[in-house]
C-alpha positions in Angstrom: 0.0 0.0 0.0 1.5 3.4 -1.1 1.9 5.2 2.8 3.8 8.1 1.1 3.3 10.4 -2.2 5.8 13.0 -2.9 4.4 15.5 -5.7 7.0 18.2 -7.4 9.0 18.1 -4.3 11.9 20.9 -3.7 14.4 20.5 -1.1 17.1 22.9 1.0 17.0 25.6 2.9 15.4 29.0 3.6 17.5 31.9 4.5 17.2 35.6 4.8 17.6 36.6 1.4 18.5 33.3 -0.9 16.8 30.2 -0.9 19.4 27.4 -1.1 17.7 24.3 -3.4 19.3 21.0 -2.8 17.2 18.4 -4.6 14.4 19.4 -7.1 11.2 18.1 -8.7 11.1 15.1 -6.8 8.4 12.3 -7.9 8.2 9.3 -6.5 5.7 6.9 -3.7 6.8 4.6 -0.8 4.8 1.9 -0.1 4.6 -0.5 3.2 5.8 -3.4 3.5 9.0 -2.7 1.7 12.5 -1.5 3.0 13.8 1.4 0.9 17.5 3.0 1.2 18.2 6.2 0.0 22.0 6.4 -1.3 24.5 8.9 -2.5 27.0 10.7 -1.6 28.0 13.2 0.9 26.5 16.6 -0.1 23.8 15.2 -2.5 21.3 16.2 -0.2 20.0 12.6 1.5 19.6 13.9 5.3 18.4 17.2 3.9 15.3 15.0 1.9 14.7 13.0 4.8 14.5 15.8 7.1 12.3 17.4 4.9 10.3 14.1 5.0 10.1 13.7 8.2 8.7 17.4 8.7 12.3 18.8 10.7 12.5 20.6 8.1 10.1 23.0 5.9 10.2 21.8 2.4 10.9 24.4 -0.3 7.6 23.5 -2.9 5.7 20.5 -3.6 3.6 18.3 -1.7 4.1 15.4 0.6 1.0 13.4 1.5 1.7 10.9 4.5 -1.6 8.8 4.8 -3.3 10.9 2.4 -2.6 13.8 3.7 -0.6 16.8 3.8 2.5 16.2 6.0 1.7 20.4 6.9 -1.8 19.7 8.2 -0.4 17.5 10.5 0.0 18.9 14.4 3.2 17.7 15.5 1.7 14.9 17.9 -0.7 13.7 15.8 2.1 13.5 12.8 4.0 11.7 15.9 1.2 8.9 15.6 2.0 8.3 11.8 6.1 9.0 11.9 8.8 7.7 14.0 12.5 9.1 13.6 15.4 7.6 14.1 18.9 10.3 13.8 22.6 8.8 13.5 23.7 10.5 16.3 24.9 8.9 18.7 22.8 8.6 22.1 24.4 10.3 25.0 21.8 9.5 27.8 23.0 8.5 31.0 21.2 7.0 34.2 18.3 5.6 31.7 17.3 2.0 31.5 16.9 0.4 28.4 13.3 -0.4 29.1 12.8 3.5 30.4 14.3 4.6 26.8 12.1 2.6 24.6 8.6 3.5 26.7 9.6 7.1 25.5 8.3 5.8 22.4 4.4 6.0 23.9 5.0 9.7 24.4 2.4 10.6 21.9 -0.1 8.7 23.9 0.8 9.6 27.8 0.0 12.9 27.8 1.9 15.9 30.1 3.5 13.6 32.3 4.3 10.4 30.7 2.6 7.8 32.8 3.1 4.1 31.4 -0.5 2.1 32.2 -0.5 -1.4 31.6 -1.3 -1.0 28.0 1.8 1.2 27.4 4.5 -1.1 28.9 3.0 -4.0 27.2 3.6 -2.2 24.1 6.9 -1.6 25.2 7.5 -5.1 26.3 6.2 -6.1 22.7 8.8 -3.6 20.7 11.9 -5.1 22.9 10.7 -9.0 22.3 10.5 -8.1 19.0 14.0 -6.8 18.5 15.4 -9.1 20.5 16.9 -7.5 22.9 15.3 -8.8 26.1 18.4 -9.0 27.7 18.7 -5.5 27.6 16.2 -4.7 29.5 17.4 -3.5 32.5 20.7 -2.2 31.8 21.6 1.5 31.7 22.0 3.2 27.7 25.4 4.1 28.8 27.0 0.7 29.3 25.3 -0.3 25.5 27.4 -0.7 22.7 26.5 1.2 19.1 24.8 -1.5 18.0 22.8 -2.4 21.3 22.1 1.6 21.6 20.6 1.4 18.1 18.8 -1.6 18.3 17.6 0.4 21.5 16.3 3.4 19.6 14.7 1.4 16.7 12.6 -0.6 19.6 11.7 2.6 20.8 10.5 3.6 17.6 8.8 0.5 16.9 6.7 1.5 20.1 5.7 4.4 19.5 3.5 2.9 16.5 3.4 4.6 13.5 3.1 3.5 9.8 6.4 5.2 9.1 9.7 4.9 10.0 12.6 6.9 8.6 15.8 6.2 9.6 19.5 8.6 9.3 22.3 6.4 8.7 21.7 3.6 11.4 24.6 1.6 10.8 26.7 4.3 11.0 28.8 3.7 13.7 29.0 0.0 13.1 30.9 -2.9 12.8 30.4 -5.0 9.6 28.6 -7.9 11.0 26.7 -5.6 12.8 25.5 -3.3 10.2 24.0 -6.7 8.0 22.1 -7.6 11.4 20.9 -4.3 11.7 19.6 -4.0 8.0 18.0 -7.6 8.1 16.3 -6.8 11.4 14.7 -3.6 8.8 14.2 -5.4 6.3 12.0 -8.0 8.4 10.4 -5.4 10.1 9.0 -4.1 6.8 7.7 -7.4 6.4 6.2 -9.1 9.4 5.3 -5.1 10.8 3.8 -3.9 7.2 5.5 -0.5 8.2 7.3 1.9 5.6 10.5 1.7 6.2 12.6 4.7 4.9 16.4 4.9 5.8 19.7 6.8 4.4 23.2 5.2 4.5 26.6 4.7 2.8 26.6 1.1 2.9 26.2 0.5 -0.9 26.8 -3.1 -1.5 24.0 -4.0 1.7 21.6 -1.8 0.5 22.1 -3.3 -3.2 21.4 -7.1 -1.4 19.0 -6.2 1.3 16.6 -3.2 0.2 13.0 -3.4 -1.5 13.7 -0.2 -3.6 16.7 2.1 -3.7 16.7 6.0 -4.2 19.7 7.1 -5.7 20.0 10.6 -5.0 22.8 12.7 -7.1 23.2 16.4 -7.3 23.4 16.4 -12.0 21.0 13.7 -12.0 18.5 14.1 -9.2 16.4 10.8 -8.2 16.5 7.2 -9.9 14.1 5.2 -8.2 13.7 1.5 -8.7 14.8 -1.9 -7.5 18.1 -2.7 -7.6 18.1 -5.5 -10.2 16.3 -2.7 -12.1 18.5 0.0 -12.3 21.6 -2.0 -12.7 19.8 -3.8 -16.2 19.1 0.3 -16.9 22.9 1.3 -16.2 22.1 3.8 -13.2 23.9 1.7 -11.0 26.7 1.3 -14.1 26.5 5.0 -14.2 27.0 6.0 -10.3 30.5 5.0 -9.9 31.9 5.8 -13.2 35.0 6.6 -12.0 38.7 5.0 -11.8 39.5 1.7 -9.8 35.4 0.9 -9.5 33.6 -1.3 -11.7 29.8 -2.3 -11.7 29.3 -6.1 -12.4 25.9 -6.6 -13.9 25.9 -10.2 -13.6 26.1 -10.2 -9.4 24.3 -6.5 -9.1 27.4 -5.2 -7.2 30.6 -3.1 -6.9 34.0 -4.5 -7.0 37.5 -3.1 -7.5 38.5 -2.6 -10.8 42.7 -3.8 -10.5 44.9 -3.1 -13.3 46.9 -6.2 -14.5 50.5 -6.1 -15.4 50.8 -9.8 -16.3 48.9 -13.1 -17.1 48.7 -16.6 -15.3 47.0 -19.8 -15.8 45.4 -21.4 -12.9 44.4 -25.6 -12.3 42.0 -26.8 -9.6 39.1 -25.3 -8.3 36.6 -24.7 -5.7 37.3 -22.4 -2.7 41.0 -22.6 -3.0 40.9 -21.6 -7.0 38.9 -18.4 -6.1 41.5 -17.2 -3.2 44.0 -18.0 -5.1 42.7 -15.9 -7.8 41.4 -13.5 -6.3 45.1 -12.8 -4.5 47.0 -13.0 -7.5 44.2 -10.0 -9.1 44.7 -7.6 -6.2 48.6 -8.3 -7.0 48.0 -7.2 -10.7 48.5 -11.0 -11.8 45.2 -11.8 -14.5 44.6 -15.3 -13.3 42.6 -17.8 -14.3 42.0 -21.7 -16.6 41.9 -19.5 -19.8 44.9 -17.7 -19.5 48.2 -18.3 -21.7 51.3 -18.2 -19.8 54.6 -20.7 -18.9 54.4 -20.0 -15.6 51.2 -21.7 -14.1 50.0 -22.5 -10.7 47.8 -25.7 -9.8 45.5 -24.8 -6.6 44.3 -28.0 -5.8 41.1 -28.3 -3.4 40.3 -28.5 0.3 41.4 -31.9 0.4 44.9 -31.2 -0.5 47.1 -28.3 1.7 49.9 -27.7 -0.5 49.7 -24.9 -3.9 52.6 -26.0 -6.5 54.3 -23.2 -8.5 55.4 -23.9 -12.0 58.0 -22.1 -13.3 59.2 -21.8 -16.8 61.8 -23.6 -17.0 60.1 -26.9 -15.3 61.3 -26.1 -11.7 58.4 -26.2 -9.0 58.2 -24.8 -5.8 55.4 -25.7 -3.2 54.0 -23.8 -0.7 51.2 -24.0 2.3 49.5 -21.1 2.6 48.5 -17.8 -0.1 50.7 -15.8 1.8 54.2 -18.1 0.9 53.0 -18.3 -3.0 52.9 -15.0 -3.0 56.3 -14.8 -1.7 57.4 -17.3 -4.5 56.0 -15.5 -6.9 57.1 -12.4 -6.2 60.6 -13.8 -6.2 60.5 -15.5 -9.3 59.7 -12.4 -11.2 62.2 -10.2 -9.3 65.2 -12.8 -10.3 63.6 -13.1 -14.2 
């Protein structure tokens, strides 16, 4: 179901005398039930759009209809029923308990003083279970780490039940394993929750595996909106890092490094030890592969076997145990050639 409609949408900022535009004539719908990511890069105006979304910030012309309705005929606690926020910076709190922090989230529905009734801290109960982060309950938000803090703050969010959820870089401040917890959890939030799930980040190649839709936002091109498969059959993604050292590989849907080769080597074997092997010998500027003409050739093997065999040109062979000793070899033999 389509939660949000953005119509002729300018973004940017208001001063005295100039009005700064950021991001212009944006048209586009988000719908629940999916997990969109909004990429590009720094200065192309993503946390100024999802301020402006979220109503921090006034937008500049267009419309924004959240629920049908105009995001600026909302009051601001009845638009804190429909949208929940979630900032990248980091939460500074002290002397609060987890469990205090997430029942902030029912602050739309307390009134003046904040008073949890039975109702309330089940809800709250119910957003912590469902993160998973019962365990967390009763520890203070200064003894979390990043990623408890966040999954702390998306809980919190998750309580204070609305249809929306926007999100500022949440995996910021993450570790890697982290960050592909923390866009899962998202991504099956979208799902099992039917919310709208909006969220910015750098984290390219997670947002190319894990997101519904992606927005990419760029300051020449404005918005390309679509799937991911989608825009990398329609070059956008092709297009986005068209620069040196970076190459899009249509047939995976992702980025890799683009190395440049000063010489050619066959490889034998196969399975996970042909791939490492390989994929050592490319970051070394060494083409490798079955295909490739040279004298020199290495056999790999497979995981059964724990020796790689070096063949020189001139019949000699060397054998080594690990990547890290052929490369040694090899680097070597060419210096003595």
């Amino acid at each position: 179901m389509e939660t949000i409609k953005i119509k002729d949408l300018d973004t940017g900022y208001k001063g005295k005398s100039k009005t700064h535009v950021i991001t212009r004539g944006i048209n586009a719908s988000i719908d629940s039930g999916e997990l969109t990511c909004l990429l590009g890069a720094n200065g192309a105006g993503k946390s100024t759009l999802l301020h402006t979304l979220s109503g921090f910030l006034p937008k500049i012309s267009g419309t924004i209809k959240i629920m049908d309705k105009e995001i600026a005929d909302y009051s601001e606690r009845s638009l804190a029923k429909v949208i929940s926020v979630v900032l990248t910076e980091k939460c500074a709190l002290r002397n609060m308990k987890v469990t205090e922090m997430v029942g902030l989230g029912r602050s739309p529905y307390t009134g003046f003083w904040g008073t949890l009734d039975n109702e309330d801290k089940k809800i709250v109960d119910d957003a912590i279970d469902c993160i998973g982060i019962n365990e967390l309950k009763d520890r203070m938000m200064h003894t979390l780490s990043d990623g408890e803090k966040q999954k702390v703050m998306i809980a919190k969010a998750l309580a204070q039940e609305t249809p929306v959820i926007f999100l500022d870089e949440p995996t910021a401040f993450l570790d890697y394993p982290s960050k592909v917890e923390m866009m899962q959890l998202l991504h099956r939030l979208s799902r099992e929750k039917d919310k709208t799930i909006f969220m910015s980040t750098h984290d390219l190649e997670l947002a190319l595996q894990i997101a519904d839709k992606v927005w990419m936002i760029d300051r020449d091109n404005g918005i390309t909106i679509g799937t991911p498969e989608d825009l990398s059959l329609n070059g956008t993604l092709s297009r986005y890092f068209s620069r040196k050292g970076i190459v899009f590989d249509q047939n995976t849907g992702l980025y890799k490094i683009d190395n440049e080769y000063t010489r050619q080597m066959r490889l034998s074997g196969h399975g996970q030890k042909y791939s490492m092997v390989r994929k050592a010998l490319q970051r070394n500027g060494i083409m490798a592969g079955r295909d490739m003409q040279s004298q020199e050739y290495i056999e790999t093997g497979d995981l059964t076997t724990d020796r790689y065999v070096f063949h020189a040109a001139d019949g000699g062979t060397c054998h080594a145990s690990s990547i890290e000793q052929l490369l040694g070899i090899i680097k070597d033999y060419y210096k003595d050639i």
